[in-house]
N, C-alpha and C positions, 0 to 999 in steps of 0.2 A: 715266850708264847703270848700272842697277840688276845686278849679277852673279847671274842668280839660274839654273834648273834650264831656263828655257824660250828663253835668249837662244842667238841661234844666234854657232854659230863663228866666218864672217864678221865678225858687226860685232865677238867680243870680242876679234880679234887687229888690225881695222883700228884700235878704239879704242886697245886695250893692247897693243901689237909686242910686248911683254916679256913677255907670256904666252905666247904661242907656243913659248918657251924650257921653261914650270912644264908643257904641254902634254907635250914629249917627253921630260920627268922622267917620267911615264905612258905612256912608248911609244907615245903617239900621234903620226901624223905627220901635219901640218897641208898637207892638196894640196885639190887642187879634189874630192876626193869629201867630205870632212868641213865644208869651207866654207857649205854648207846644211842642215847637221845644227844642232838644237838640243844645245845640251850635257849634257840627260838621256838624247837618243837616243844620243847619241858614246858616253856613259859605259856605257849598256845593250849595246851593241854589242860592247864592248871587256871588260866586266865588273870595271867600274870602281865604287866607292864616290861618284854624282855630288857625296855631301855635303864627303865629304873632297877630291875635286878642289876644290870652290870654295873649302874651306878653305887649300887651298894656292895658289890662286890670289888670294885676297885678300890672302896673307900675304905672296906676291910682290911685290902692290903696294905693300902699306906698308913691305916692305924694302925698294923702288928710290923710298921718299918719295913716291908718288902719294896722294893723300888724296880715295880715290870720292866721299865726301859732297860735301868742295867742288869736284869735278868738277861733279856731278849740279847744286848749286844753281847753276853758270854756265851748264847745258845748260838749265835752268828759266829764268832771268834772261834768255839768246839764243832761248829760243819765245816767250819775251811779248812782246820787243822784234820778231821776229818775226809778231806777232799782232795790234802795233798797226796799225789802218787810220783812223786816226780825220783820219790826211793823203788819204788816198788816195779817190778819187770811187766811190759805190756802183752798183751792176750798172745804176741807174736813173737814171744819167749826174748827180744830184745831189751835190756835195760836202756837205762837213763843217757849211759857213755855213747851208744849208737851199737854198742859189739852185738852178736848175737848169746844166746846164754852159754853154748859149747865154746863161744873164741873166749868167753871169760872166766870159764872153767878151765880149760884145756891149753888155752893161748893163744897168741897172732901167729904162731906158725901153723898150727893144725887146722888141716880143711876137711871139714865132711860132706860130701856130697849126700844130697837126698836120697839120691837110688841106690848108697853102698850098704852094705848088709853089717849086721853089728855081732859079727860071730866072732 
């Protein structure tokens, strides 16, 4: 996750709990009214420099060894592997092989016609 002027509060303290700490180096105190705020509205609000917040917030993480880059490329690496569907059958009951889901159940000989009734 990218730290940047638009991400809101919420996710930067569920991602980073150790920032919540570089937050109230700024006097801000992290409760349910800030939790919805982006971090350009919190700093506008407060009359905060948001460039120099993030600056102190990046600088948190690499002092507590977090390394955002290869955070970010394992959250990329878990949305692709998340994206793959090439297992899973599409809206049109047809899997991956091209069969329909009945010819892979039932077989290549069996045909069902749409209009036959299933008594």
């Amino acid at each position: 996750m990218q730290i940047d002027t638009q991400l809101r509060i919420r996710s930067l303290v569920r991602t980073y709990p150790v920032l919540e700490e570089v937050l109230g180096w700024h006097d801000i105190e992290v409760d349910e009214s800030v939790l919805p705020m982006r971090l350009e509205s919190l700093c506008d609000s407060v009359g905060l420099d948001v460039d120099e917040v993030i600056h102190d917030l990046l600088a948190a993480l690499k002092e507590a060894g977090i390394d955002i880059n290869e955070m970010e490329e394992q959250e990329e690496e878990e949305e692709e592997e998340d994206d793959d569907t090439s297992e899973v059958p599409n809206h049109n009951g047809d899997d991956p092989s091209g069969l329909t889901t009945f010819q892979s159940i039932l077989g290549d000989d069996v045909y069902i016609a749409e209009d036959d009734d299933w008594d």
